[in-house]
C-alpha positions in Angstrom: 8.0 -80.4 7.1 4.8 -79.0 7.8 2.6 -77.9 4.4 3.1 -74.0 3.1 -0.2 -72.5 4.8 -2.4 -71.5 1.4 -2.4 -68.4 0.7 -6.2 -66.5 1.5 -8.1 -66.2 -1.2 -8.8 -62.7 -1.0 -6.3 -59.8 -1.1 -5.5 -58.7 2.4 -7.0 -55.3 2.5 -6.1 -53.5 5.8 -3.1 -52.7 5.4 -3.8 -49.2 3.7 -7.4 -49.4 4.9 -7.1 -45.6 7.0 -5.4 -43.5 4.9 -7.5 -44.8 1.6 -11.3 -43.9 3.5 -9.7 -40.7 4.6 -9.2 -40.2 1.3 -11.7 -41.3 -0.3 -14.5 -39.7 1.7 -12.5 -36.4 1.3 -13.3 -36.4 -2.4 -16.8 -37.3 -1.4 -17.0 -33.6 -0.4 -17.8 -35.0 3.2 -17.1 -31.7 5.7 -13.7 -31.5 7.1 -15.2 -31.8 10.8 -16.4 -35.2 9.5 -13.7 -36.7 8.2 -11.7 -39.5 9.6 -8.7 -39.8 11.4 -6.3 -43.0 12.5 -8.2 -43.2 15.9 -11.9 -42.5 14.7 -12.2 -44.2 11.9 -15.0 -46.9 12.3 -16.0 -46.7 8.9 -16.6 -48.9 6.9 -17.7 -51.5 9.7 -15.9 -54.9 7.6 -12.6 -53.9 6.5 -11.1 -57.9 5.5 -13.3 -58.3 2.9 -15.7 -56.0 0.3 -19.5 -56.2 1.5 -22.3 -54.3 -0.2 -26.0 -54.0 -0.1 -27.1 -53.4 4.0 -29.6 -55.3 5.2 -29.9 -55.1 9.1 -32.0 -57.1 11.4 -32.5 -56.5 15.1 -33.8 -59.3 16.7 -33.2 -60.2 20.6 -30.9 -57.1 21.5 -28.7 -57.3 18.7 -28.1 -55.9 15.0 -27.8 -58.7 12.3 -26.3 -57.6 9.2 -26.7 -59.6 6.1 -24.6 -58.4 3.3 -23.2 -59.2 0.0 -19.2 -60.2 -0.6 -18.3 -58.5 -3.9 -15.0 -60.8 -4.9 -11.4 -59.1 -4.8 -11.2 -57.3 -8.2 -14.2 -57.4 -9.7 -14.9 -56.0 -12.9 -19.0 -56.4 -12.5 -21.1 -57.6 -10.1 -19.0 -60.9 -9.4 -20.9 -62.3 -6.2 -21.0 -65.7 -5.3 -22.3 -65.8 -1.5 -24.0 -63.4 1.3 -22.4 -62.6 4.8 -23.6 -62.2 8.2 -22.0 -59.7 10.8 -23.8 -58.6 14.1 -23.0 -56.4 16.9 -24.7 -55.1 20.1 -22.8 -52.1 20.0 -22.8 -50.8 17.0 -18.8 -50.8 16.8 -17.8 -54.1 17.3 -19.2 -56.2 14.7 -18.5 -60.6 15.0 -18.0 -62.3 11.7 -20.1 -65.3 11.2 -19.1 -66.1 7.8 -21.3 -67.2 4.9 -24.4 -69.2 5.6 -26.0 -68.6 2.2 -24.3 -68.8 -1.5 -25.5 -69.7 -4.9 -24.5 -73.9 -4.2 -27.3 -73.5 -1.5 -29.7 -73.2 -4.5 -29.7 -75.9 -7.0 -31.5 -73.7 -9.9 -29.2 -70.9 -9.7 -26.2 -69.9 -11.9 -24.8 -66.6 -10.7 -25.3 -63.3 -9.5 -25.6 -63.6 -5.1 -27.0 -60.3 -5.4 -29.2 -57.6 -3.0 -31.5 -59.2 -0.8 -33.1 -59.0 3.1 -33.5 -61.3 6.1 -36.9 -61.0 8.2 -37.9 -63.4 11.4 -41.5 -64.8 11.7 -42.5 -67.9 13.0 -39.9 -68.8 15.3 -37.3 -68.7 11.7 -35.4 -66.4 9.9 -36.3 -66.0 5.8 -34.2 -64.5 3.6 -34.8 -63.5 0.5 -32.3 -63.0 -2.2 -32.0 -62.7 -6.4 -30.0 -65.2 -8.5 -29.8 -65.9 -12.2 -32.3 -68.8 -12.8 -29.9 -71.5 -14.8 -33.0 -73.1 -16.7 -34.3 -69.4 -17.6 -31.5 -67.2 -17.8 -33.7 -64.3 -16.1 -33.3 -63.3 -12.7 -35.1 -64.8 -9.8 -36.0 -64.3 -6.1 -35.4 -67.5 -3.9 -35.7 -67.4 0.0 -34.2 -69.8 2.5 -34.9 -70.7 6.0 -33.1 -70.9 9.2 -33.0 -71.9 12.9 -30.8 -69.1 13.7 -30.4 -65.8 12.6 -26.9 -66.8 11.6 -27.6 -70.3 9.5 -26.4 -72.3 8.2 -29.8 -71.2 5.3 -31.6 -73.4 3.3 -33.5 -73.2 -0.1 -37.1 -73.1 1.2 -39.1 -74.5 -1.6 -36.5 -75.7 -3.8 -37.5 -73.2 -6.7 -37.8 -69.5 -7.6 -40.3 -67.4 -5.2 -41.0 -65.3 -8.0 -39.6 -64.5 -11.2 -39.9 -61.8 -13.5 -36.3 -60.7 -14.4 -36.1 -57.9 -11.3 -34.1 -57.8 -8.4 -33.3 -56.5 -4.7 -36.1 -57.8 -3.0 -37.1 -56.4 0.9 -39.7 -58.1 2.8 -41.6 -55.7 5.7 -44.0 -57.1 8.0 -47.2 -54.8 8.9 -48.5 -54.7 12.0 -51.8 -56.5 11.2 -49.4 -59.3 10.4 -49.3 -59.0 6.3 -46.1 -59.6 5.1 -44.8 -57.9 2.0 -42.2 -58.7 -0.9 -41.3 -55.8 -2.8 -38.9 -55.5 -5.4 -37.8 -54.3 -8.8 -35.2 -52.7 -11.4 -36.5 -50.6 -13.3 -40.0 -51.5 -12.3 -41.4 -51.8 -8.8 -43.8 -54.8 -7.9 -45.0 -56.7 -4.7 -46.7 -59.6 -3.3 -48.6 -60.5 -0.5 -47.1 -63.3 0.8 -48.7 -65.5 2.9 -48.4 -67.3 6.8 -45.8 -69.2 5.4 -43.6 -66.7 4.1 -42.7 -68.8 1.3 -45.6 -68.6 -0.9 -47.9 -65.7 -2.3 -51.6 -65.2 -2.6 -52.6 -63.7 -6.5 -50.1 -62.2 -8.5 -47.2 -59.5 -8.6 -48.6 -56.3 -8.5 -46.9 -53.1 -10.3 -46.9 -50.1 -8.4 -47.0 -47.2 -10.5 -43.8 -45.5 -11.3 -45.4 -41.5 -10.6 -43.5 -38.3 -10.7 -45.7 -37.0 -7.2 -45.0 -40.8 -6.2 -41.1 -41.3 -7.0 -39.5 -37.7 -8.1 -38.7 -36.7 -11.8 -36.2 -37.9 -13.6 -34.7 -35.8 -16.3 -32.8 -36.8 -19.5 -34.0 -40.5 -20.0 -37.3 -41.0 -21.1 -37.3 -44.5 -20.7 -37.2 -44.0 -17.0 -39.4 -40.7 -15.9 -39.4 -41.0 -12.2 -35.9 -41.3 -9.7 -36.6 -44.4 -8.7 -33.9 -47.2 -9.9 -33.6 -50.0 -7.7 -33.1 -51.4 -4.2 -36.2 -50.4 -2.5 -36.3 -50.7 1.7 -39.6 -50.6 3.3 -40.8 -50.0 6.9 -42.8 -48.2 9.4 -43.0 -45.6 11.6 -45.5 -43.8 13.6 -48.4 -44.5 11.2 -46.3 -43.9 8.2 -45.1 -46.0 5.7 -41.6 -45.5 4.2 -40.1 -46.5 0.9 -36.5 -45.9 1.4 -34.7 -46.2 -2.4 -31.7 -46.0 -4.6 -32.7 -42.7 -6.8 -31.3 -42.2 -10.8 -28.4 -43.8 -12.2 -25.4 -43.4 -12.3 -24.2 -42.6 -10.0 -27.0 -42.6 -7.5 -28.1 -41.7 -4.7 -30.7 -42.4 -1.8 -34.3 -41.0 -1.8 -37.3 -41.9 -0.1 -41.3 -41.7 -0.4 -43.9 -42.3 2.1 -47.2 -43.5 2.0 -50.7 -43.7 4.2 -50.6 -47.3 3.6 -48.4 -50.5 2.6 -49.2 -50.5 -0.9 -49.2 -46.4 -1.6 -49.8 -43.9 -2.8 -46.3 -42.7 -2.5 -45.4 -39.4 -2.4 -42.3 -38.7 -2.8 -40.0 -36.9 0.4 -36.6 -36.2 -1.1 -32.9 -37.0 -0.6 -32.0 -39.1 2.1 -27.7 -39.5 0.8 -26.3 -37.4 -1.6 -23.9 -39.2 -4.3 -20.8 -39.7 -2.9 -18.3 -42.6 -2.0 -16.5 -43.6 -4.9 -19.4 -46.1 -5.6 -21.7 -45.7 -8.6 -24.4 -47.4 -6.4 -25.6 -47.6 -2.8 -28.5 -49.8 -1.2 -29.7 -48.5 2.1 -31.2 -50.0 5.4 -32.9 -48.2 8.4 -33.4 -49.6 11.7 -33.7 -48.5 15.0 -32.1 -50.0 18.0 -31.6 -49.4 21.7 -33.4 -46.0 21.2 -31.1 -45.1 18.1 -31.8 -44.8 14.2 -29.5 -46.4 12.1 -28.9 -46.0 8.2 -26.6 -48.1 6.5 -25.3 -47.9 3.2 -22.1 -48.8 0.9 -19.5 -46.7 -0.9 -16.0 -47.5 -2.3 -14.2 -46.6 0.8 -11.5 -49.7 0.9 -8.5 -50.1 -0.7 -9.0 -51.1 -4.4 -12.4 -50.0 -4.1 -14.9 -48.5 -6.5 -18.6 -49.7 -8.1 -17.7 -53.2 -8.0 -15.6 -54.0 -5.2 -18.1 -52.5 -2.5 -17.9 -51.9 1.6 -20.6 -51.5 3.9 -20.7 -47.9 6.1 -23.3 -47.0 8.9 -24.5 -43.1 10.7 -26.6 -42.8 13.2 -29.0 -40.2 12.6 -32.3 -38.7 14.4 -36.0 -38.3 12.1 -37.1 -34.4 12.0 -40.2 -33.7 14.4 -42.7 -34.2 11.3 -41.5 -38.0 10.9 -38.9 -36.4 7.9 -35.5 -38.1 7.3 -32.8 -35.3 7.3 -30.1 -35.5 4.7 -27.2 -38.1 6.0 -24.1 -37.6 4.5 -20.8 -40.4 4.7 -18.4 -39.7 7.2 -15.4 -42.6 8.3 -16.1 -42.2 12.3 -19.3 -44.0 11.9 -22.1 -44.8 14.5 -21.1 -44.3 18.1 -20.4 -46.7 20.7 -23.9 -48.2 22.3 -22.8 -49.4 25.7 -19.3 -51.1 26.7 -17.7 -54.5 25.4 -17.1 -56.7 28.6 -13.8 -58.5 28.6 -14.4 -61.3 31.4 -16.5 -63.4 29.2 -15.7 -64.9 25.9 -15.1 -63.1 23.2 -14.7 -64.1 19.7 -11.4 -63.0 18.0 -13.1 -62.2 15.0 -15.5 -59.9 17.2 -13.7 -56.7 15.3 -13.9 -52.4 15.6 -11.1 -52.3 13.2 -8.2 -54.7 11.7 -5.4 -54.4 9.9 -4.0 -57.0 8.1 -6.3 -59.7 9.5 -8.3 -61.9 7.6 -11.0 -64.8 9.0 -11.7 -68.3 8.4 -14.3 -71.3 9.6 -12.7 -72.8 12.9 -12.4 -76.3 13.1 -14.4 -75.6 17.1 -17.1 -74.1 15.3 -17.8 -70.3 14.4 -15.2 -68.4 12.4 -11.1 -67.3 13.6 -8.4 -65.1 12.6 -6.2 -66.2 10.3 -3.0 -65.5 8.1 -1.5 -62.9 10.9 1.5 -61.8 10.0 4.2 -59.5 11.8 2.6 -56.4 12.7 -1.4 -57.2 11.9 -4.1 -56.1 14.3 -6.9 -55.5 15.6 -9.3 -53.1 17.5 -12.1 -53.6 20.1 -13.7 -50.7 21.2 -15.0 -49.2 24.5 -13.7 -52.4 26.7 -14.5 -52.1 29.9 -11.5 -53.0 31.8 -13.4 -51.5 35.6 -10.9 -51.8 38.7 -8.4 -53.9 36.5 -7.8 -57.2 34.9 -4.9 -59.7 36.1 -4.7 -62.2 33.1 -5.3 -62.9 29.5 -6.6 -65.8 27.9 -7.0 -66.7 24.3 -7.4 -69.8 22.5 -4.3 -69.8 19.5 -2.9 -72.4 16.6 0.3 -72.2 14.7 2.0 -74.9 12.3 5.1 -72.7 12.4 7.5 -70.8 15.0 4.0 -69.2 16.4 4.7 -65.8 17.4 3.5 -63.2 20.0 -0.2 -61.8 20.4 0.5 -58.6 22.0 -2.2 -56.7 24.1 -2.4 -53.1 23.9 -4.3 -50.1 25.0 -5.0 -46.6 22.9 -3.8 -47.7 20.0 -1.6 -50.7 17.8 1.4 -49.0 19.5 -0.4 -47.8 22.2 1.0 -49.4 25.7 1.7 -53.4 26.3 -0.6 -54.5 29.0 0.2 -58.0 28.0 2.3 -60.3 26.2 1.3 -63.9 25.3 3.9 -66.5 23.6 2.2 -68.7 21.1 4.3 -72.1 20.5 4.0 -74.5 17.2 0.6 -76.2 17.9 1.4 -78.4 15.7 -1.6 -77.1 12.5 -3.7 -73.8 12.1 -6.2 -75.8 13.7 -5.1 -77.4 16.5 -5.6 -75.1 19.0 -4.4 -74.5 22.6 -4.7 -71.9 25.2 -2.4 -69.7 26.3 -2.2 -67.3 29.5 -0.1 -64.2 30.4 -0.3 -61.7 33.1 -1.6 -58.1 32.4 -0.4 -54.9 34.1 -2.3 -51.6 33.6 -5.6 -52.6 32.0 -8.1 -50.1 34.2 -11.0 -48.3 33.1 -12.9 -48.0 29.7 -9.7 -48.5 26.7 -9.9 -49.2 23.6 -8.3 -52.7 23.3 -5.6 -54.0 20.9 -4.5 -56.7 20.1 -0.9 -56.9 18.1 0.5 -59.8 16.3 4.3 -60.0 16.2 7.4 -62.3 15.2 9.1 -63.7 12.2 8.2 -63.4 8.7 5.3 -65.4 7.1 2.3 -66.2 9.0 2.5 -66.7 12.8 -0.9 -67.3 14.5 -4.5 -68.3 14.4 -6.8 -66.7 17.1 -10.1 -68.3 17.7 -11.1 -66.4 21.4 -9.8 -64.0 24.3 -10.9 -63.2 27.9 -9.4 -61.4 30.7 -9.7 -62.3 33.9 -10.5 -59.8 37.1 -8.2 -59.0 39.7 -5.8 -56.2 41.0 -3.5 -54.1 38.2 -0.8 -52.8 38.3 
């Protein structure tokens, strides 16, 4: 008798994941017009596990996101690894797992926290806090990679720099400085070198100013709004210090400055408090002619300050170089472009899922895993042209198997495809599978429907369609 397969060790959140955000943005006093329903709800991009603290990366026409995995029913800031996600579409977003966690430095205890990825040199740097084991105090490390998704490696072997602060970002000007900056409830930076793993002189303090940061009322200890989580980029000649304002709960503000290193003045809101989160930690980008800003809120099932999820809007600067004030909404950032079905795609290449969760494949990458009757998942804006003529996708089962059905419009939208998946013998021995599709024309959104007996049925590692005539 085959082995019980072990039972994921996180809760399965997608089950309720639609209804919850609806309602959980609806008490975030988001405007009706914005909030979500069953078939625009994009938001929050990761629904299989909690993610928090944004940091995208574009680099070579796509939008890597390097988060934070807040553990399943957390009671504090229980984080033990980072995640990377990326999309070129802004909807569909591939899970690449973790490449980073707290084992990959030897000096640290706890506390995979806030931190940013940058690429110089032909590498990718990221730089993250952690709880110095020898200290006690909190640290900033960095680690290197080939790729922009790992697998990341301590850099130097010890702490960057260590002063007890946190949520470090890293912002390279144009005259080729880089920048560290972090702090909570100071704010310091570095210059750090060629390198990117060393610094030249010492942390410097920026000064914590009312013009500079905002006021602050009813804590003396901390006069200015400025908490923690400080972004930091450019645009047009300006500098920006994007920032999570007051506590708690807070919200996102932003100053902007002449130069790198100040003097701020401080702008204003950027994201009201909302979200069912009592913090947030943005990102800005801009991609394919967009601007992006991403943030977190408690939008998940079981959700709430601890137990995090990553969101993204799309939003355009005022004329004068001003951000406008973004609120949350659960549609999300529209669709950039189409998802082609006749190439590859990754299983765990995801809109929206339901039930799903995902796992390192034994043929590299990561798959779907732990399907059971009824789970999903969504693709959006597949380009389907004149019609498609078969499925493909690459499956593993060490029971009865079960069914992966493909739909269009919805999880009970119409069968375009059925596909029989035997016993393979183990989750990861894998085979292929092929079934003929009927009505598949056009620009659909794509699901695809897991069905059969109880327990778990399936693994998923790939699908592709192939051209030809419909139906």
């Amino acid at each position: 008798m085959l082995p019980a397969r072990p039972v994921p060790t996180h809760a399965r959140l997608g089950r309720t994941v639609t209804w919850v955000v609806a309602l959980v943005l609806a008490f975030a006093v988001v405007p009706a017009a914005l909030q979500p329903t069953a078939a625009r709800a994009d938001n929050p991009i990761v629904q299989h596990i909690y993610t928090a603290d944004p940091a995208p990366l574009v680099h070579n026409g796509r939008v890597y996101l390097y988060t934070g995995h807040d553990e399943d029913g957390s009671t504090n800031f229980t984080m033990k690894e980072w995640r990377v996600w990326s999309s070129d579409d802004m909807v569909n977003w591939t899970d690449h797992g973790s490449p980073l966690n707290l084992a990959t430095f030897s000096w640290a205890s706890s506390n995979a926290w806030a931190g940013q990825t940058t690429y110089r040199n032909g590498k990718f740097y990221w730089y993250v806090p952690v709880t110095n084991r020898a200290t006690g105090r909190m640290a900033i490390g960095v680690a290197v990679a080939d790729s922009p998704t790992g697998p990341f490696h301590d850099a130097i072997g010890h702490p960057l720099v260590e002063n007890g602060e946190i949520d470090p970002t890293v912002f390279v000007d144009d005259d080729g400085q880089a920048y560290l900056y972090w702090g909570n409830p100071n704010l310091w930076y570095v210059k750090l070198n060629a390198d990117m793993t060393s610094y030249s002189g010492g942390p410097t303090k920026i000064p914590l100013t009312t013009a500079g940061f905002g006021t602050r009322t009813g804590d003396p200890n901390r006069p200015t709004l400025f908490e923690e989580a400080p972004w930091v980029y450019k645009r047009g000649g300006l500098y920006y210090m994007v920032f999570a304002a007051k506590c708690c709960s807070e919200f996102i503000a932003y100053s902007t400055a002449p130069g790198p290193t100040g003097p701020w003045t401080y702008r204003g809101t950027v994201m009201p408090t909302q979200g069912s989160s009592f913090t947030n930690h943005p990102g800005v980008i801009d991609f394919k002619g967009n601007s992006y800003f991403f943030y977190h809120n408690g939008a998940l099932p079981g959700g709430g300050g601890y137990t995090r999820s990553v969101a993204v809007e799309k939003f355009s600067y005022n004329a004068d170089g001003t951000i406008p004030t973004i609120t949350m909404t659960g549609t999300g950032a529209p669709q950039v472009g189409t998802l082609n079905p006749y190439v590859r795609q990754e299983a765990e290449t995801i809109a929206w899922g339901s039930g799903i969760e995902t796992e390192p494949s034994s043929e590299g990458g990561m798959n779907l895993g732990w399907l059971e009757n009824g789970d999903y998942i969504k693709v959006k804006g597949v380009a389907f042209g004149t019609g498609a003529s078969s499925f493909t996708t690459r499956v593993a089962s060490a029971t009865g198997g079960g069914t992966v059905e493909v739909r269009l419009g919805g999880p009970n939208g119409t069968v375009a495809a059925r596909c029989t998946v035997p016993n393979t013998g183990g989750w990861q021995t894998w085979t292929t599978v092929s079934c003929p599709v009927s009505g598949a024309t056009g620009t659909q959104d794509l699901y695809l429907r897991f069905t059969g007996g109880s327990g778990y049925l399936v693994n998923v590692n790939w699908w592709q369609f192939t051209p030809g005539a419909s139906d």
